[in-house]
BALOBA-1460 file (C-alpha; in Angstrom, 3 decimals):
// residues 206
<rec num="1" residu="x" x="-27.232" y="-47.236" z="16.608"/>
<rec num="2" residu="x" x="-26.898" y="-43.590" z="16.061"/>
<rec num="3" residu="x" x="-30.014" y="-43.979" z="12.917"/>
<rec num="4" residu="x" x="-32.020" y="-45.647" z="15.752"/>
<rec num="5" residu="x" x="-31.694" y="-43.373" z="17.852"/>
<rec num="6" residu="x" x="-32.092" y="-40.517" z="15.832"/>
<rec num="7" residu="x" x="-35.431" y="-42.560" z="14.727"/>
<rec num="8" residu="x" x="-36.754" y="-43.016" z="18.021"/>
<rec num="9" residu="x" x="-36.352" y="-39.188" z="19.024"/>
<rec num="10" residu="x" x="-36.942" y="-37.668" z="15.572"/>
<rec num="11" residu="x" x="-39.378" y="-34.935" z="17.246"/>
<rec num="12" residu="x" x="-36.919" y="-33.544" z="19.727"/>
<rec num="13" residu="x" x="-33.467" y="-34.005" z="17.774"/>
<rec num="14" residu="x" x="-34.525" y="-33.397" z="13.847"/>
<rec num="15" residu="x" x="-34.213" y="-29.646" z="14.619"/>
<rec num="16" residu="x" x="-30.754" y="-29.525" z="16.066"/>
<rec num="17" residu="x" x="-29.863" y="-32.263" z="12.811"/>
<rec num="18" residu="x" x="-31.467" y="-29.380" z="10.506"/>
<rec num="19" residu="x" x="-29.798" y="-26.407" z="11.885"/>
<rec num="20" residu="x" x="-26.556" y="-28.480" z="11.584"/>
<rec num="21" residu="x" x="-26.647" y="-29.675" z="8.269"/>
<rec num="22" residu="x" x="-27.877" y="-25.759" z="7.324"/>
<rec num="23" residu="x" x="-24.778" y="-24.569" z="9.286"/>
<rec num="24" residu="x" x="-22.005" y="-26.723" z="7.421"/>
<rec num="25" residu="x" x="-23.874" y="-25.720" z="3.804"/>
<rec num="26" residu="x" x="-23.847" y="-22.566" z="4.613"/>
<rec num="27" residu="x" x="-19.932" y="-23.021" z="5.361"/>
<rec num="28" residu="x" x="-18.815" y="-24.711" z="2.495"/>
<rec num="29" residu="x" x="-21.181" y="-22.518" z="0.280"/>
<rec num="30" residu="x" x="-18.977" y="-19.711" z="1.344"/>
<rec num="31" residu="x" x="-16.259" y="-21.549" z="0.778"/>
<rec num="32" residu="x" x="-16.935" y="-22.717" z="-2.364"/>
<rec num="33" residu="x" x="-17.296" y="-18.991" z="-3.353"/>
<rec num="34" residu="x" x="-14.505" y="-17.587" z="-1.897"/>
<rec num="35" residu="x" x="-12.475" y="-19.274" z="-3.577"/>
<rec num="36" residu="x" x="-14.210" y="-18.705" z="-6.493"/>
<rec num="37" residu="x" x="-14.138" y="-14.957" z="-5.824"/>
<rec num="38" residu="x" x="-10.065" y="-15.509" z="-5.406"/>
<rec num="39" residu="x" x="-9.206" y="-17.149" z="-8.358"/>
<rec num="40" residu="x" x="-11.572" y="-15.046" z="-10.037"/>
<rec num="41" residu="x" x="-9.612" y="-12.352" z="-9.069"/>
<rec num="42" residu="x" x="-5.947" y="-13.686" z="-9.536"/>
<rec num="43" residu="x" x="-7.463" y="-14.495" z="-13.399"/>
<rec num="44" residu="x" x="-8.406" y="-11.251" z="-13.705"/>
<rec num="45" residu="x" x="-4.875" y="-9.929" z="-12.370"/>
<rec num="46" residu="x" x="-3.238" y="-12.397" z="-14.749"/>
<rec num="47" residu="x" x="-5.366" y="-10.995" z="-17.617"/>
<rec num="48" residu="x" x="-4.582" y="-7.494" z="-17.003"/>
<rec num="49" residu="x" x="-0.848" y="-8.286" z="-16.599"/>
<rec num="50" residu="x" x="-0.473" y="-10.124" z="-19.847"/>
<rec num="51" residu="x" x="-2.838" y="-7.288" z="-21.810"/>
<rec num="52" residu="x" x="-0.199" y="-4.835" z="-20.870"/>
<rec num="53" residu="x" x="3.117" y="-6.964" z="-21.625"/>
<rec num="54" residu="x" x="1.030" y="-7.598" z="-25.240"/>
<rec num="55" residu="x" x="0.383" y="-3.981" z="-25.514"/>
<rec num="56" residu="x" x="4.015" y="-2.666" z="-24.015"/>
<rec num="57" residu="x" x="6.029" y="-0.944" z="-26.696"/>
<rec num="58" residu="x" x="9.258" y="1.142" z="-26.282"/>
<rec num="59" residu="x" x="8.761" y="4.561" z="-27.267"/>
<rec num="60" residu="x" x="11.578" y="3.980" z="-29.885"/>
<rec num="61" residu="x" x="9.272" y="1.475" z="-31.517"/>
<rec num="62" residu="x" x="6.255" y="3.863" z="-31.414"/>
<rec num="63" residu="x" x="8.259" y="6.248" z="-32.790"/>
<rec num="64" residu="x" x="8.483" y="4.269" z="-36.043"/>
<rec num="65" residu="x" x="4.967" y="3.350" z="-36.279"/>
<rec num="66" residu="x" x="3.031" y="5.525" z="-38.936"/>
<rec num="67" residu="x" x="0.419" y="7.430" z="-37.729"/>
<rec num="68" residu="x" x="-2.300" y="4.756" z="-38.517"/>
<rec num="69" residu="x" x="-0.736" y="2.414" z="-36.262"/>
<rec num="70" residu="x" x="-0.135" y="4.741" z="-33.425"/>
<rec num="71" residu="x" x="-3.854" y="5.072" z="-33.648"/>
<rec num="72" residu="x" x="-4.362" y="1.703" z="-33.518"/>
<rec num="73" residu="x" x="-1.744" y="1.685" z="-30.375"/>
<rec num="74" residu="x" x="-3.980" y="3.959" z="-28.751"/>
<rec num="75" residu="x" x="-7.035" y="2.387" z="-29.529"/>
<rec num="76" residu="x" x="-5.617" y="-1.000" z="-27.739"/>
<rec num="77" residu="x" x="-5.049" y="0.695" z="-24.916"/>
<rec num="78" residu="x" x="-8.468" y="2.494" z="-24.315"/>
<rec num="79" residu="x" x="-9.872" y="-1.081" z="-24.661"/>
<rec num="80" residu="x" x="-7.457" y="-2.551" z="-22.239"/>
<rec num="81" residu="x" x="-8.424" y="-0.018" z="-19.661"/>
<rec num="82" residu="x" x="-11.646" y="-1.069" z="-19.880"/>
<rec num="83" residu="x" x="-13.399" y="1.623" z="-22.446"/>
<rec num="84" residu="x" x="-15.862" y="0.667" z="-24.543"/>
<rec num="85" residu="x" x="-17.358" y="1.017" z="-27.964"/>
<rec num="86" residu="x" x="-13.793" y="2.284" z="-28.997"/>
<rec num="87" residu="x" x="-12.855" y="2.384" z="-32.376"/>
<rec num="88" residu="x" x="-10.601" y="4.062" z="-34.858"/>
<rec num="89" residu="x" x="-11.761" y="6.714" z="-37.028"/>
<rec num="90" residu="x" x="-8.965" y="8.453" z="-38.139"/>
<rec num="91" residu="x" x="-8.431" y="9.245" z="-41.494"/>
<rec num="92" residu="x" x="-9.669" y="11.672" z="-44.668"/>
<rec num="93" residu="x" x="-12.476" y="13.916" z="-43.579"/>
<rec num="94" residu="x" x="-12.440" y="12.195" z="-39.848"/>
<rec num="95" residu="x" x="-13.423" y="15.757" z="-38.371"/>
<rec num="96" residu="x" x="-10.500" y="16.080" z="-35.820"/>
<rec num="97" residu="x" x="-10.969" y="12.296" z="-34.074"/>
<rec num="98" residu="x" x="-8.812" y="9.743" z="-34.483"/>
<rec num="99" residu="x" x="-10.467" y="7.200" z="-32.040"/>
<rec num="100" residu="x" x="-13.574" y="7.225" z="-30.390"/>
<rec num="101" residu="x" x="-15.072" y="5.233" z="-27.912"/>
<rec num="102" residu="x" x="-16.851" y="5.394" z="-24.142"/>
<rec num="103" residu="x" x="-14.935" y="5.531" z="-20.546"/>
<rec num="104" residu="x" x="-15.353" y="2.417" z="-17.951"/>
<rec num="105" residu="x" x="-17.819" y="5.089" z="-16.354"/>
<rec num="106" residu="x" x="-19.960" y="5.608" z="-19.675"/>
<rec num="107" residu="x" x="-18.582" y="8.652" z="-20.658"/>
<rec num="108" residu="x" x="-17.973" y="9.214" z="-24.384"/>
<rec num="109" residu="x" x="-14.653" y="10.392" z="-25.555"/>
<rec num="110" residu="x" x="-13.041" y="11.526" z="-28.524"/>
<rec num="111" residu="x" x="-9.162" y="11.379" z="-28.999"/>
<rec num="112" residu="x" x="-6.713" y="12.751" z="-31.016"/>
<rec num="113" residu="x" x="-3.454" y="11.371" z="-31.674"/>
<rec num="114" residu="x" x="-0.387" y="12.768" z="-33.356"/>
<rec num="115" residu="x" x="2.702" y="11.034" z="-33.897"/>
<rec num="116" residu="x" x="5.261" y="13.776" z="-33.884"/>
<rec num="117" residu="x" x="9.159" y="13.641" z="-33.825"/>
<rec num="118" residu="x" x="9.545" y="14.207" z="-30.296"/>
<rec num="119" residu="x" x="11.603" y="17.502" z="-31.250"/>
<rec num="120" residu="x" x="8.271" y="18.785" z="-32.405"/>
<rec num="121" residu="x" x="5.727" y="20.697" z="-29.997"/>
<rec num="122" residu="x" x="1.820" y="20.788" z="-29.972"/>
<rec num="123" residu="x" x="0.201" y="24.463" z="-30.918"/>
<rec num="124" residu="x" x="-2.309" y="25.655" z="-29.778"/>
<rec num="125" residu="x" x="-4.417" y="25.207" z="-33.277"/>
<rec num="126" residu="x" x="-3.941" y="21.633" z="-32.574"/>
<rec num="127" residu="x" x="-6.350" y="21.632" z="-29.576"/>
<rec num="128" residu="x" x="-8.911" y="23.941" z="-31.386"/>
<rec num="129" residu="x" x="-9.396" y="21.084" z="-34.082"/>
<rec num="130" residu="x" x="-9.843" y="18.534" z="-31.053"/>
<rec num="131" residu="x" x="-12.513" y="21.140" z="-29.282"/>
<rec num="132" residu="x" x="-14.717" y="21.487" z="-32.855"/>
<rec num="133" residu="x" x="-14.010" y="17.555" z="-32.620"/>
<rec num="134" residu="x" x="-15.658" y="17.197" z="-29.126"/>
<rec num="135" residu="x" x="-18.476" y="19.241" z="-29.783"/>
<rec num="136" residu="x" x="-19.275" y="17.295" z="-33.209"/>
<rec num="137" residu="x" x="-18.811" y="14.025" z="-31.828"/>
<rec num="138" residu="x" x="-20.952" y="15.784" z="-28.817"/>
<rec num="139" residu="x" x="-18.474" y="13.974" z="-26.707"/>
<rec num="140" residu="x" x="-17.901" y="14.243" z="-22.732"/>
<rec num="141" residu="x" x="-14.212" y="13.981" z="-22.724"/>
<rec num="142" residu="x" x="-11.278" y="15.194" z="-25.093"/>
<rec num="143" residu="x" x="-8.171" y="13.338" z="-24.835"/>
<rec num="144" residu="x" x="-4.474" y="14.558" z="-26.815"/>
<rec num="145" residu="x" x="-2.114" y="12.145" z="-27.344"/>
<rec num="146" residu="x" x="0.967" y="12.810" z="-28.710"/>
<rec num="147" residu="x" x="4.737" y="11.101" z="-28.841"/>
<rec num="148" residu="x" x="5.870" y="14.908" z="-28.304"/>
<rec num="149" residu="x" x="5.046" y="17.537" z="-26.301"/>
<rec num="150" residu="x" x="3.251" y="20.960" z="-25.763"/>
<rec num="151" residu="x" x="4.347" y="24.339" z="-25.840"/>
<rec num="152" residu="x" x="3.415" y="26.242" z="-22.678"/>
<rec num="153" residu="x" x="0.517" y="28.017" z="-24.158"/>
<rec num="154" residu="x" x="-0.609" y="24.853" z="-25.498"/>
<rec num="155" residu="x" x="-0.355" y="23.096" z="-22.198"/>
<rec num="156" residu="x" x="-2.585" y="26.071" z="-20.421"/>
<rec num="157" residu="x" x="-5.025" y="26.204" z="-23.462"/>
<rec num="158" residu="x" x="-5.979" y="22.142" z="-22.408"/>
<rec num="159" residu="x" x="-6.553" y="23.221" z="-18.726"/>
<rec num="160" residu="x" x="-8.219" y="25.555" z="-19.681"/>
<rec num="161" residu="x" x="-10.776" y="23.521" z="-21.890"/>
<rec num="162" residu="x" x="-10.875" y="20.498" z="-20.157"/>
<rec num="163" residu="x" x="-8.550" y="18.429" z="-22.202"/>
<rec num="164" residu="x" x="-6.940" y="15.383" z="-21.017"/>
<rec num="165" residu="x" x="-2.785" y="16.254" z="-22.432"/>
<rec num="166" residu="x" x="-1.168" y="12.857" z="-23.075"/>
<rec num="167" residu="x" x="2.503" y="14.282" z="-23.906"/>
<rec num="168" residu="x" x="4.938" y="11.975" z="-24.408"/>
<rec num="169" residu="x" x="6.463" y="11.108" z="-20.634"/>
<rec num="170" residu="x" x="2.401" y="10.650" z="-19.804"/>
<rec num="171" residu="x" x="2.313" y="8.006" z="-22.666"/>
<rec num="172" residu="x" x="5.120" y="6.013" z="-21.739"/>
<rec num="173" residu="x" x="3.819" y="6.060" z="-18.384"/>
<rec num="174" residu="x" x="0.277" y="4.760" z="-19.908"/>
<rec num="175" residu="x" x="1.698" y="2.335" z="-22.257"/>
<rec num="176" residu="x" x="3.972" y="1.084" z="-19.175"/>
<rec num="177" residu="x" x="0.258" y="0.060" z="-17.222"/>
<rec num="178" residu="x" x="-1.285" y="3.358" z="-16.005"/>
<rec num="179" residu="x" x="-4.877" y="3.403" z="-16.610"/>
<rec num="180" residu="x" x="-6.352" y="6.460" z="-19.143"/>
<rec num="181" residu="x" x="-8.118" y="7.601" z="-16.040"/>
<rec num="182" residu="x" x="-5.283" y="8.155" z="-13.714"/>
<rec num="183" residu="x" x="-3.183" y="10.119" z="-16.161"/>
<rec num="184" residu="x" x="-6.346" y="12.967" z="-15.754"/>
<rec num="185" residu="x" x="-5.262" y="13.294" z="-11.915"/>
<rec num="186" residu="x" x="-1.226" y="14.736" z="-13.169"/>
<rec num="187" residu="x" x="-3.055" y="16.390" z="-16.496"/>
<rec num="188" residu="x" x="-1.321" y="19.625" z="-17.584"/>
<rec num="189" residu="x" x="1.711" y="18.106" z="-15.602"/>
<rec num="190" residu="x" x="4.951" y="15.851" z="-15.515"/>
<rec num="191" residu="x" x="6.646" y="18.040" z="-18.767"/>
<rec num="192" residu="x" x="9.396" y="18.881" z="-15.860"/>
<rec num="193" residu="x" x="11.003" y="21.389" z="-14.983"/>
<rec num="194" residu="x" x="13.931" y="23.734" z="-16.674"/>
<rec num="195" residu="x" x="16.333" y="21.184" z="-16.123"/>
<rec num="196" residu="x" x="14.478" y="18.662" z="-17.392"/>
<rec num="197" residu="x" x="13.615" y="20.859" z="-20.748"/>
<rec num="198" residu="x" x="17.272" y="21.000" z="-21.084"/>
<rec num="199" residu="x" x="17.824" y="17.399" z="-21.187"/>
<rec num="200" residu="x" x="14.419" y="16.933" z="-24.123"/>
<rec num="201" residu="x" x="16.247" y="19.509" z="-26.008"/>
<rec num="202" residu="x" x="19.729" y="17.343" z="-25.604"/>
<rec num="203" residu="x" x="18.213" y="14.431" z="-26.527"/>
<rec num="204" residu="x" x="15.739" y="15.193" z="-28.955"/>
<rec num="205" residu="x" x="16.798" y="18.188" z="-30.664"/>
<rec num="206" residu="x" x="13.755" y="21.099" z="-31.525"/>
């Protein structure tokens, strides 16, 4: 009855049967894609979650790593913050970068790492190899990493220069799921205070 109908006053009701069947594609289109969009984004979640339990090591067992795999450590974790082109370089006659690589904004980087008892403290010539190493590389960001720490002359020499100071609070904090990026927003701090000196020196010796 209803096809009849519809047959017999095609001319007058066709148009309100068009915008209707337009209207309800148009609704499950969009809700065909947001869902899409959602479990796009719970995958995505999921990913990031299970790149930094695959990544997560105590800083006991990064302490034990030789340097080649600490570079390697640091490497992984560039890439899982979404950097690009990143590979390690370290090595005889690597010209003060361990790992190289580009930002998620394009930037290029260079990176040092040292794996130091954490008793030990970064000098100042330390960050002079990594400057000649940024202008060689003709890179747009310097990053330190270390598993120690810096000497206050050391820390104020990286300010200074524009160098991102991974000590090693900052890295457990980045191998815990901080991104790269964020660490640059507390850069040149989170070494503590007196007290907390006090408590290094307890605990690590140096």
């Amino acid at each position: 009855m209803v096809l009849v109908l519809v047959v017999l006053f095609r001319a007058s009701v066709w148009p309100y049967l068009l915008g209707a069947l337009s209207a309800a594609a148009a609704a499950i289109a969009w809700r065909l894609w947001h869902t899409d969009r959602l479990l796009r984004g719970k995958d995505r979640r999921w990913r990031q979650e299970e790149a930094v339990k695959e990544g997560r090591r105590t800083l006991a067992e990064v302490d034990a790593m030789t340097g080649t795999e600490f570079e390697e450590l640091v490497a992984g974790l560039c890439r899982r913050d979404g950097c690009t082109e990143v590979r390690r370089v370290g090595g005889a006659g690597d010209n003060g970068a361990d790992v190289l690589g580009r930002l998620p904004d394009g930037r290029t980087m260079v990176v040092q790492c040292k794996r130091y008892a954490p008793s030990r403290a970064i000098p100042n010539r330390e960050l002079r190899d990594l400057l000649g190493a940024r202008v060689h590389f003709r890179a747009d960001v310097a990053v330190f990493v270390t598993t120690s720490r810096f000497t206050g002359p050391s820390e104020k020499f990286a300010l200074e220069h524009d160098i991102l100071a991974v000590h090693r609070d900052l890295l457990g904090l980045w191998n815990n799921g901080a991104s790269l990026v964020s660490l640059g927003e507390v850069n040149g701090r989170g070494q503590g205070d007196a007290r907390h000196r006090a408590r290094w020196k307890k605990a690590y010796g140096g």
